[in-house]
C-alpha positions as CSV (number, residue, x, y, z in Angstrom):
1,X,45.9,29.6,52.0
2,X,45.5,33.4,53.8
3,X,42.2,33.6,52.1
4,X,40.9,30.3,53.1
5,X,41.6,30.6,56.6
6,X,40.1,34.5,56.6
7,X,36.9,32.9,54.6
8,X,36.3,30.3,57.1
9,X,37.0,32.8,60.1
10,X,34.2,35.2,58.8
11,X,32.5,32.0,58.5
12,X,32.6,31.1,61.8
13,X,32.0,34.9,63.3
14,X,28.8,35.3,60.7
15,X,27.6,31.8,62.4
16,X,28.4,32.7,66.2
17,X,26.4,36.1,65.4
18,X,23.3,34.5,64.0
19,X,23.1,32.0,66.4
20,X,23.0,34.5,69.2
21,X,20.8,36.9,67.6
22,X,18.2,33.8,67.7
23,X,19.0,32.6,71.2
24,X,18.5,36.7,72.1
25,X,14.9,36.7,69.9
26,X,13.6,33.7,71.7
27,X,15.0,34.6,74.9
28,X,12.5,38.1,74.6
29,X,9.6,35.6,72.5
30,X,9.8,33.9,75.9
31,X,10.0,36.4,78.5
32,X,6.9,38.2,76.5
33,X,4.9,35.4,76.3
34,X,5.8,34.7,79.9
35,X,4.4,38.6,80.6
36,X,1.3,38.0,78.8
37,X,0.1,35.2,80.1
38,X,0.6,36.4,83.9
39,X,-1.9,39.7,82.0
40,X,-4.4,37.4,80.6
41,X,-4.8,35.0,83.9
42,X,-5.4,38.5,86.1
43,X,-8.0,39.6,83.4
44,X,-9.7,36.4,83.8
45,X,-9.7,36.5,87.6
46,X,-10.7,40.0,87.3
47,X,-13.3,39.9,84.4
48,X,-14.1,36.0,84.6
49,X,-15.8,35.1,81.1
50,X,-19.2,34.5,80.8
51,X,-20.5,30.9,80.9
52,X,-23.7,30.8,78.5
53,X,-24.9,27.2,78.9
54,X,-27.6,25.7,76.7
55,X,-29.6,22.6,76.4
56,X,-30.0,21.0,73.2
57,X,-31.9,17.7,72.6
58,X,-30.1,15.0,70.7
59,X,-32.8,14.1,67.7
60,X,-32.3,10.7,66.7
61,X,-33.3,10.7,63.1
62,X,-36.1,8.9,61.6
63,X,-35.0,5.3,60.3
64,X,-37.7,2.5,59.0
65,X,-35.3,-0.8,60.7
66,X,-37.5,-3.2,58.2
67,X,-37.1,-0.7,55.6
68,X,-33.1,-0.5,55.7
69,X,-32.7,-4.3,55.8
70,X,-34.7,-4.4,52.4
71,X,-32.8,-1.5,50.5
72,X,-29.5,-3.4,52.0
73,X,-31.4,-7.2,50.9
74,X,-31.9,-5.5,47.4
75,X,-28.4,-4.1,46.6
76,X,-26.9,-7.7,47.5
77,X,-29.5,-9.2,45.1
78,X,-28.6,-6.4,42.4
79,X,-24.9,-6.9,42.3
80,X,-25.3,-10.4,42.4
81,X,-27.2,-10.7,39.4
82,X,-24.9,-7.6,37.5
83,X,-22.7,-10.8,38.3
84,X,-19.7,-8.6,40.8
């Protein structure tokens, strides 16, 4: 019974341990990522990024309307005959 009670009290200790070794980790993660963004948003005010802006034409491609409708009229008319 002595060794089932000490098992479960290292048990318990190795748990409470872990668990605050993570909540101390993401405690720093936090603060860090906290620091760095403060650093990054002062770079930017100080050394703003460059804004390169470009104009591109949209090129609508180059369709036959009457030319579609018959590849479309002649695919109907090919699998009805093939009999699907």
């Amino acid at each position: 019974m002595e060794n089932i009670i000490q098992a479960v009290s290292d048990g318990v200790i190795i748990t409470i341990v872990g668990m605050l070794v993570v909540f101390g980790f993401l405690t720093i993660m936090v603060i860090a990522m906290d620091i760095t963004s403060g650093i990054v948003g002062y770079l930017n005010k100080k050394f703003p990024p460059k804004v390169v802006e470009t104009t591109t034409t949209k090129k609508r491609p180059q369709t036959n309307e009457e030319e579609m409708v018959a590849v479309a009229i002649a695919s109907i008319l090919n699998l009805q005959r093939s009999g699907r």
